[in-house]
C-alpha positions, 0 to 999 in steps of 0.5 A, a space after each residue: 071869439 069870431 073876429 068878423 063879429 067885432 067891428 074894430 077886427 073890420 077898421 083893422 082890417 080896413 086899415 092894413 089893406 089900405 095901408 098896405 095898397 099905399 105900400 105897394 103903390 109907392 114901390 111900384 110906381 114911385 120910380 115911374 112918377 119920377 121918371 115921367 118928370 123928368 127925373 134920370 133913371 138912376 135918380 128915381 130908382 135912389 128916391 125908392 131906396 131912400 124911401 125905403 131906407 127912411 121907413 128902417 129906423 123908424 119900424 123899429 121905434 114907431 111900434 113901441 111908442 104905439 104900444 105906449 099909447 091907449 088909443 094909436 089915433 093920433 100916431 096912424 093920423 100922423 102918418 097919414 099926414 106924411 102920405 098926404 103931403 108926400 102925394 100933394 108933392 107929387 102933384 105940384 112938384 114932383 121933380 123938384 121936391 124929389 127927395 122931400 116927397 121920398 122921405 115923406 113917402 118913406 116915413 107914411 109907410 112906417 104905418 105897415 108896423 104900427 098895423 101890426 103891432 096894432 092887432 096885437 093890442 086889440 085881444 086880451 089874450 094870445 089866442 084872440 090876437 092869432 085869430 085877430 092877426 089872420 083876419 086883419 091881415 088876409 082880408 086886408 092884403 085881399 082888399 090891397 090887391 086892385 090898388 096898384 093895377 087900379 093906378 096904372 091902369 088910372 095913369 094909362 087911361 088919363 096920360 097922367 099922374 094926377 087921376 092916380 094921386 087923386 085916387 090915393 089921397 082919398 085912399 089915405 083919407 079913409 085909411 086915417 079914419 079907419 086906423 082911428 076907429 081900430 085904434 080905440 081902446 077896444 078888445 076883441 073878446 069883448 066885442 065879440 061876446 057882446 054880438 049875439 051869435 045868429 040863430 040866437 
């Protein structure tokens, strides 16, 4: 089966390109957050690893609860309920809630591994879940790409965070609604037989 005739291949795809710009935004620009307020070199760099260090553990247990559930919705919202506070936090408190909004930060990017396993629960077989895999994630670290050059260049432009945050809350809206919609008990295979083929 085409995954590009499945609808739930596209919300996949949607929501690992989204969830991995979120990833890469917060490695990339989390420390200068910190750093523009106020926050000492040394500290802001240990805010990264502690984001990074939070999300370890929870990879490892995060993708088998998701394999538990028919429908992933509520885990991928979850989620995306700590991105959205973590950046509402770096909104109005950046340098005094430091470490709440890095174990947030740290604890929305587990979504990276729910993605994954994600992909392997939407085929019925190991064959739709390869084609599946390499759809999702190349067109979505192909949508991922203008995310973090699309913050800088918002913080360069405004002198600010809040533009950028902005931008990344809407992000995460979209990214929650699209990992509802690809975590629906819905199969390649399926979908895919069920579109006629063009020509046809």
């Amino acid at each position: 089966p085409r995954p590009s005739r499945s609808p739930t291949a596209w919300w996949l795809a949607l929501f690992f390109g989204l969830q991995s710009t979120s990833a890469y935004v917060i490695m990339g620009w989390l420390p200068q957050i910190f750093r523009d307020a106020g926050v000492p070199a040394t500290s802001a760099g240990v805010m990264l690893a502690v984001a990074m260090g939070v999300s370890v553990p929870l990879s490892l247990v995060l993708p088998q609860a998701a394999a538990r559930m028919r429908r992933q919705g509520p885990l991928v919202a979850l989620l995306g309920v700590f991105a959205l506070a973590g950046y509402a936090g770096l909104w109005v408190a950046p340098e005094g809630g430091a470490w709440v909004w890095s174990v947030f930060l740290g604890i929305a990017n587990c979504a990276f591994p729910v993605a994954l396993t994600m992909i392997g629960l939407r085929a019925r077989t190991s064959a739709g879940v390869a084609r599946l895999s390499a759809f999702a994630q190349s067109t979505g670290y192909l949508l991922c790409v203008p995310g973090p050059v699309l913050v800088g260049m918002l913080n360069e432009a405004t002198g600010g965070w809040h533009a950028p945050l902005a931008l990344m809350t809407a992000l995460t809206v979209a990214q929650i609604a699209a990992g509802v919609l690809a975590g629906r008990d819905r199969y390649l295979e399926d979908e895919a037989a069920a579109v006629p083929a063009p020509g046809r």
